[in-house]
N, C-alpha and C positions, 0 to 999 in steps of 0.2 A: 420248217416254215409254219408259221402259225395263219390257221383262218378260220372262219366263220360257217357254222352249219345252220342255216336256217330251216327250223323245223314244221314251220305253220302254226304251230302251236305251244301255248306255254306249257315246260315241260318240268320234272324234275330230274338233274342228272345227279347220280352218288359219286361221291369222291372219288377221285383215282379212275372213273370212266376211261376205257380205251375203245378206239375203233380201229376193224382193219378196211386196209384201203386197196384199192385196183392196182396199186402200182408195188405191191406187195412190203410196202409200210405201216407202221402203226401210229394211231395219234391218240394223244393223251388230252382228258378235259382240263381247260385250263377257267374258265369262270363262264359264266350266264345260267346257269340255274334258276328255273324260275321265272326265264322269259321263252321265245323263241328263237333265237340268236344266242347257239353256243359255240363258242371258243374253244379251238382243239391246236393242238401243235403236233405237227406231223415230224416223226421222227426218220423218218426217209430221206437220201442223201439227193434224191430227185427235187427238181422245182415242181412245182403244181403246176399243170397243164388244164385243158377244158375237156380233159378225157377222165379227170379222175374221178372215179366213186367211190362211196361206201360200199363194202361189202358183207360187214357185221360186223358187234361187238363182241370185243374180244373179250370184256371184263366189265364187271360193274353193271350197271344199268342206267336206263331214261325211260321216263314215263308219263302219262298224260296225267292231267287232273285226276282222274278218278283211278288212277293208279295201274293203268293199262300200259303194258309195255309200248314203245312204241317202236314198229315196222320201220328201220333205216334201211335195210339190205338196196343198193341197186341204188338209192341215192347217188345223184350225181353233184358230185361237189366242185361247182363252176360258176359261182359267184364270191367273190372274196370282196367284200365290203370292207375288211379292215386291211391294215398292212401287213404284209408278209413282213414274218421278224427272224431271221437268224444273224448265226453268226457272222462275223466278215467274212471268213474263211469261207464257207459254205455258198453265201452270195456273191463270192469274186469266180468260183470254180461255176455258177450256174446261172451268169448274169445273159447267156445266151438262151436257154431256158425260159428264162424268167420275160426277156424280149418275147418271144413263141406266144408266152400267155398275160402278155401285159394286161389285153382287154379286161382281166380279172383280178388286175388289181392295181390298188388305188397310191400306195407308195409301199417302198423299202426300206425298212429299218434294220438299224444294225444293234443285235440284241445285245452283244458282248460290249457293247461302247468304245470297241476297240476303232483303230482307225481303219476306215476302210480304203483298200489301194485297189483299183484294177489295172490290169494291164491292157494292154491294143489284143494282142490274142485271144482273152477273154472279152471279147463286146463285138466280135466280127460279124455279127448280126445284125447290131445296132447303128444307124445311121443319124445319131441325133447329136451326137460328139461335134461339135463346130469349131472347138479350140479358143473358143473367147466362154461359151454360156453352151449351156445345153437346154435343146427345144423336141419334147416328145423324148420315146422311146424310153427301155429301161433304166439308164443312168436318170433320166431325167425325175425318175421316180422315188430315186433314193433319198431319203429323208438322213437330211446332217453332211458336212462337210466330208468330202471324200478327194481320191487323188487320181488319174491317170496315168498310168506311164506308156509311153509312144516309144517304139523303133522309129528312128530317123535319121538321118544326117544332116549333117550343115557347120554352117559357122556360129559360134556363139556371140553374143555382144562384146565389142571390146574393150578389155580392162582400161586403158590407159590410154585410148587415142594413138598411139606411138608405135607401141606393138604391134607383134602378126594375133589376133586374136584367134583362140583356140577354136579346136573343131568340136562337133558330138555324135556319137552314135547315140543316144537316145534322149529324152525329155520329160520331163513328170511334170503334169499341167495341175494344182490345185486350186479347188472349187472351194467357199465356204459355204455355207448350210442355205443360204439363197441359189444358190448355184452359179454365183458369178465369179470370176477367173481371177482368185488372188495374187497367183505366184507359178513362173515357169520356170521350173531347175532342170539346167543340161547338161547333163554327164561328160564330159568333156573328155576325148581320147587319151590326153596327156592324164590322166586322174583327177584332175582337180572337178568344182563345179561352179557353173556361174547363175545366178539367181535372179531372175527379171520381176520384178513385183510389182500388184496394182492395187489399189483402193486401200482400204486401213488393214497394216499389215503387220503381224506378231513375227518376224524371225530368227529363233534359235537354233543356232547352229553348234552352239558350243563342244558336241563331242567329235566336229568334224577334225580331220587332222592336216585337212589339203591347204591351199591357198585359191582361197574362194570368190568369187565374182557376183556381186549383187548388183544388178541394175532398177536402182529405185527412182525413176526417172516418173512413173505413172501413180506412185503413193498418193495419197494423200496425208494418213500422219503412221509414221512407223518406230516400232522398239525390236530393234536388230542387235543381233549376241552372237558375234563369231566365234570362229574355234581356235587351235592352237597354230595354225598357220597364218600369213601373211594376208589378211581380207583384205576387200576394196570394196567399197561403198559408194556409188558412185549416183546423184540426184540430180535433175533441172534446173530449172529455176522454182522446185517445190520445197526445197528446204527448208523446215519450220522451226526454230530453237526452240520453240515456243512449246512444241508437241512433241518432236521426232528427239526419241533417246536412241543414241549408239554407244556400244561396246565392243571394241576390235576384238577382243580374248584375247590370246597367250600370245600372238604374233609380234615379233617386232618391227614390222613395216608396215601397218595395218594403217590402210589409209581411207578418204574419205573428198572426196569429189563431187564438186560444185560444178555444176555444164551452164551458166545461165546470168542474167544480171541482175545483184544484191547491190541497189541503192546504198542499205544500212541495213548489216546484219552483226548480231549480237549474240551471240553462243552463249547459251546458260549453265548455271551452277554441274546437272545435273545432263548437260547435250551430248556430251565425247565423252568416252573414257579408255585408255588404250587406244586411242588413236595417236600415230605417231606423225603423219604428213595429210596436211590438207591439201590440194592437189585444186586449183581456181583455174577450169578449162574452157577453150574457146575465146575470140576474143571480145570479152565481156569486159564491165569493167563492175569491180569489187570494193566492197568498202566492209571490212571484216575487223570484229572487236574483239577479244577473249578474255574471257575472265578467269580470276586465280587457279580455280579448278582442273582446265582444260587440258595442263601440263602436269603428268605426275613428278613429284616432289624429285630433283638431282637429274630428270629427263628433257632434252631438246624436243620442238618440235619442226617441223620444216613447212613452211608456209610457202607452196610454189608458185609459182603465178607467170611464168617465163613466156608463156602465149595469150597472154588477157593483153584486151586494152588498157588499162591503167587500173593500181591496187592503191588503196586506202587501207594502210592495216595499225590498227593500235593494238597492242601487246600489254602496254603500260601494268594494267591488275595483275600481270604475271609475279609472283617473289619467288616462288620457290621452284621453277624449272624454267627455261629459256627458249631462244627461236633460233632457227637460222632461214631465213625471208631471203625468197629470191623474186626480185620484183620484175617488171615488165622492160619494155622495151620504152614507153612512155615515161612521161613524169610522177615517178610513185612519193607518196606519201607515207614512210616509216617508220612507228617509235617502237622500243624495242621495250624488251624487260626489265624486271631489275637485276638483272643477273647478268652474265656475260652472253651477248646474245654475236650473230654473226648477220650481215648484212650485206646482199649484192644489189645493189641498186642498178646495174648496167645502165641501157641508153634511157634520154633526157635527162632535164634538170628534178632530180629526183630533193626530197627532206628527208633526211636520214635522223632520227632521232636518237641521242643515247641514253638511257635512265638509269645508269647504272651497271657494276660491276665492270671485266672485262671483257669490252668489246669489240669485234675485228670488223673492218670495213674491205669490203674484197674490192675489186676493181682488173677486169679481165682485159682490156685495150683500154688506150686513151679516149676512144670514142665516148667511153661512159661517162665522162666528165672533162670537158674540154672548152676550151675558147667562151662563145655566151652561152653554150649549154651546160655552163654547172654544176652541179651536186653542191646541196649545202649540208653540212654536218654539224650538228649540235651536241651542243654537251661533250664535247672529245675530253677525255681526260690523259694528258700525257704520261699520267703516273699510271697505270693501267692497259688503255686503247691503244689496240694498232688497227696501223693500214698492210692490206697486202694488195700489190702489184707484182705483174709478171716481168718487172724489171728490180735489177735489185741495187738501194740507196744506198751509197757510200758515205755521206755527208749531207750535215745540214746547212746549207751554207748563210751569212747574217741575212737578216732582213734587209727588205729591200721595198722602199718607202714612193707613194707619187698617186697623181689624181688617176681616178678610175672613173668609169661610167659606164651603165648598160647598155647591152649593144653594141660597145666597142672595145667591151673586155682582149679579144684575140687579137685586134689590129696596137692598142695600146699596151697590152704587155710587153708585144715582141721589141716594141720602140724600148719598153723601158727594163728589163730585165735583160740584160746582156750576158757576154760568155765571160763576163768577171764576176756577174751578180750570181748566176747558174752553171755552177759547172757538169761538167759530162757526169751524167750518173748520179746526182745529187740533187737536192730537194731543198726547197726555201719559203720562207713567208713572207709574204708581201702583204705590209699594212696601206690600204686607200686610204691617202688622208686629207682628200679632197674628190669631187666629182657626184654624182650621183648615188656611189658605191662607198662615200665614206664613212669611216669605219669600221666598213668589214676588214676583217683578214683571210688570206688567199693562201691557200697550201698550194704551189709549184712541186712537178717532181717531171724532172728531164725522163721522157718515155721511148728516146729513139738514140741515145749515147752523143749527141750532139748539145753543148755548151749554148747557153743561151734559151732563152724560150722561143719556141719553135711554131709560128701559126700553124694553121694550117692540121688542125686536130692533130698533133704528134706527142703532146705535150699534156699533163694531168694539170686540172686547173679545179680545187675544190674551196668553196667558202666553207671555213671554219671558228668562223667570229664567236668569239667568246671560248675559244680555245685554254682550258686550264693547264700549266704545268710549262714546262719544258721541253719542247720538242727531238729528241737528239736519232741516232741510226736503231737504236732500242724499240722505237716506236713503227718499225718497219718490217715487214717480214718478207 
């Protein structure tokens, strides 16, 4: 520990000065020569208490002006005017110590510039620990970011909404150099760890090997670096493209979660990297853009959204990797890439976009696209795109021609699409070529083995005007 000897008087001390001390250590001079305020670093594994003295030099010399040695013996060395400095090691094993004799000093420095960690059984003295900031007491003293780690149990925050979120035996609270409460990582019993962060936040995790849990929900602007397992990132409504860089690491499922509602958000050149699934929770509503970056080159990514209130997602800038968008239960808004991308639009009248390459249109029940609640599909290309349904097309049967209108899509089809126009198990286009509805075209596909179009949501009803190519049972899966 380094402190201060005040001698009353300006002195001269020779190099290499040592003193012995009360507590049967030695301290070496380290600078003030020349004033009355010298500088000694005590080599004793004790903290300084208000009990320690001088008891002689052991080496070298101090002297007055006129070259009079000067009388230490029996000095009592109980004012520490500068900051005690050692090692971390030293200050983690004697921060109870150090509590004992706080009144004599003014902060703690870590001379190694290592990082400093205490744990809960080193500070059992200490009462100033609050778990948000520290107020008094020896932590409070410590000069430079340091870390605590707690014995505890509990729940951790949970990954995914969905899951049983994991448990933890203990938690490591980190402080930065103001002393306010960056980041709480909790060891989680299954091995893994999950990461709560607050204010402007650096996270490298990279040599981790778990599948780790960040909950970035209190950032403000964050650069997070996971490791070689499966991360999750998981933010508010504080998500900034603007600011906040992510990198999954080596995981392949390393994902990234939106809890909040993005009017118009725009992911930059440089936002995501190794992120594999953007994960849009709660029900919000989303309006999400990507740019060519955000997908590395031959990789999907998966845009989820299956509990928001309605998604807005443009994909378009993507060329060299693809999506598979699974949109809400509302009317989503979705163009895809230029590559073969895949698309659930489930319930309302969803815009499915296609920009290219091959791509699959899913469709889980007739509900998703039925009677006036539609799906429109753009850009279909027959030479290319399919649809999957969980019923399976035997035939295309001819087109089948007559006025349409909105809002009376399901009561007029059933009139005009009969069990000659439709047969069981097979799929047909109907051009409107009159009504409200004309000139669209209409993809039919029988969803219940029964001939004829069927009101009464049983039946797949998608607008596909401007459908290119030839429709035939190839384009089904």
């Amino acid at each position: 520990m380094t402190f201060t000897l005040d001698t009353g008087k300006n002195v001269t001390v020779a190099g290499g000065t040592t003193l012995t001390l009360s507590d049967g250590g030695h301290a070496t001079y380290v600078s003030g020569s020349g004033t009355q305020a010298i500088t000694f670093t005590e080599t004793a594994t004790t903290a300084p208490d208000s009990s320690l003295s001088v008891t002689g030099i052991g080496s070298g010399s101090i002297a007055d002006a006129a070259g009079n040695p000067l009388a230490i013996a029996g000095t009592t060395v109980g004012s520490y005017t500068d900051a005690v400095s050692d090692t971390a090691a030293n200050i983690s094993a004697h921060i109870d110590d150090l509590q004992a004799a706080l009144s004599h000093i003014t902060s703690i420095t870590d001379s190694d510039s290592g990082v400093l960690s205490i744990t809960q059984s080193q500070f059992t003295n200490d009462a100033s620990f609050t778990g948000d900031q520290l107020t008094g007491g020896a932590l409070s003293k410590i000069a430079g970011a340091f870390s605590v780690t707690v014995a505890a149990t509990g729940t951790a925050p949970n990954p995914d909404e969905t899951s049983t979120p994991p448990t933890y035996h203990s938690f490591e609270d980190v402080f930065d150099a103001s002393h306010n409460l960056t980041e709480t990582i909790y060891n989680n019993d299954d091995g893994t760890q999950t990461a709560a962060s607050f204010g402007a936040v650096t996270v490298d995790n990279h040599t981790s090997t778990t599948d780790d849990f960040y909950d970035l929900r209190g950032v403000t602007t964050v650069t997070a670096t996971g490791g070689s397992g499966n991360d999750t990132f998981v933010f508010g409504a504080n998500f900034n493209p603007a600011s906040d860089v992510l990198n999954g690491g080596g995981g392949n499922n390393n994902q990234l979660g939106l809890d909040g509602s993005y009017g118009a958000l725009t992911l930059g050149v440089n936002t995501v990297s190794n992120i594999q699934v953007i994960a849009l929770l709660g029900s919000f509503d989303y309006n999400l853009t990507t740019v060519d970056n955000n997908v590395a080159s031959g990789q999907q990514m998966v845009i989820w959204a299956l509990n928001a209130h309605s998604l807005t997602f443009n994909g378009s800038a993507e060329h060299d990797g693809s999506f598979e968008v699974i949109g809400t239960s509302g009317s989503d808004t979705i163009t895809g890439s230029t590559n073969g991308d895949i698309f659930y639009g489930l319930g309302g009248a969803d815009t499915l976009v296609s920009n290219g390459g091959a791509d699959t249109f899913v469709y889980t029940q007739a509900a998703d696209s039925t009677g006036d609640t539609f799906d429109a599909v753009t850009g279909f290309d027959a030479a290319q795109d399919k649809f999957d349904f969980p019923v399976t097309v035997g035939g295309v049967d001819a087109t089948v021609s007559g006025s349409l209108d909105s809002g009376s899509v399901d009561s007029e089809l059933a009139s005009l699409v009969g069990a000659s126009q439709l047969l069981a198990n097979h799929a047909v286009l109907f051009s409107a070529t009159g009504g409200t509805l004309a000139s669209h075209t209409f993809l039919i596909v029988d969803g219940n083995g029964t001939a004829g179009y069927q009101s009464g949501g049983h039946d797949y009803v998608i607008d596909v005007t401007g459908i290119s190519g030839t429709l035939t049972t190839a384009n089904f899966i």
